[in-house]
C-alpha positions as CSV (number, residue, x, y, z in Angstrom):
1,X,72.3,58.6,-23.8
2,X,74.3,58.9,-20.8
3,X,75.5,61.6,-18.4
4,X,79.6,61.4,-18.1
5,X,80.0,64.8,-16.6
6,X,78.1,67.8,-14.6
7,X,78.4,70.8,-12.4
8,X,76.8,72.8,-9.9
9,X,76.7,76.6,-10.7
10,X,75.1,79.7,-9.0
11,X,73.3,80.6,-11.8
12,X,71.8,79.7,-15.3
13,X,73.9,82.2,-16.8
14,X,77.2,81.0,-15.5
15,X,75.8,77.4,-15.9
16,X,75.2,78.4,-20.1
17,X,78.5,80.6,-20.5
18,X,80.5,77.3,-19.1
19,X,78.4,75.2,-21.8
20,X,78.9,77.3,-24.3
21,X,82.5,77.4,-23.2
22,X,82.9,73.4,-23.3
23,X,80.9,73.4,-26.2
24,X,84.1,74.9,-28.2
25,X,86.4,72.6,-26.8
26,X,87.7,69.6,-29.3
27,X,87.3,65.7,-28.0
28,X,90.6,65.1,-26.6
29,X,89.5,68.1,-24.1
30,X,86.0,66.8,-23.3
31,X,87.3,63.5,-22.3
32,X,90.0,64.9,-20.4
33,X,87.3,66.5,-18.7
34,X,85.2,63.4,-18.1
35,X,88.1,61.8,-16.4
36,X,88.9,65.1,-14.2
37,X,92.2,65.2,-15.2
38,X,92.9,68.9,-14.4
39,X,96.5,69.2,-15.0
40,X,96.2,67.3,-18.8
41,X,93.2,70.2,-19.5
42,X,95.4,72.9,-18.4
43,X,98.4,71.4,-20.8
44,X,95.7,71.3,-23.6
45,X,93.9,74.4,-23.2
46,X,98.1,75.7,-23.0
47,X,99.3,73.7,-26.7
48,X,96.1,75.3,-28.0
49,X,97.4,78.9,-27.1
50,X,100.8,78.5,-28.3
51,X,99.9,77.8,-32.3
C-alpha cells in the first residue's frame, strides 16, 4: 500500500466528515485529487450536479 494523498485538519471530526466525503467520490475524482488539480475537481464535482 501506498499513501498518494493526505491532509492536515483541526480536528478528528472534520478529518472523518472529509473522508467520508471522498469516500463518495467516483475514481476519476480521487485521481484528480491525487494530482491536485483543483480546477478539473471543481468541473467534476459541477457535471455531477447538472444530471
Amino acid at each position: 500500500m501506498k499513501l498518494v494523498w493526505s491532509q492536515s485538519f483541526g480536528t478528528r471530526i472534520e478529518a472523518l466528515e472529509a473522508e467520508r466525503q471522498i469516500k463518495g467520490w467516483g475514481r476519476a475524482k480521487k485521481l484528480v485529487l491525487i494530482r491536485e488539480d483543483w480546477t478539473l475537481i471543481s468541473a467534476l464535482a459541477r457535471s455531477k450536479t447538472e444530471k
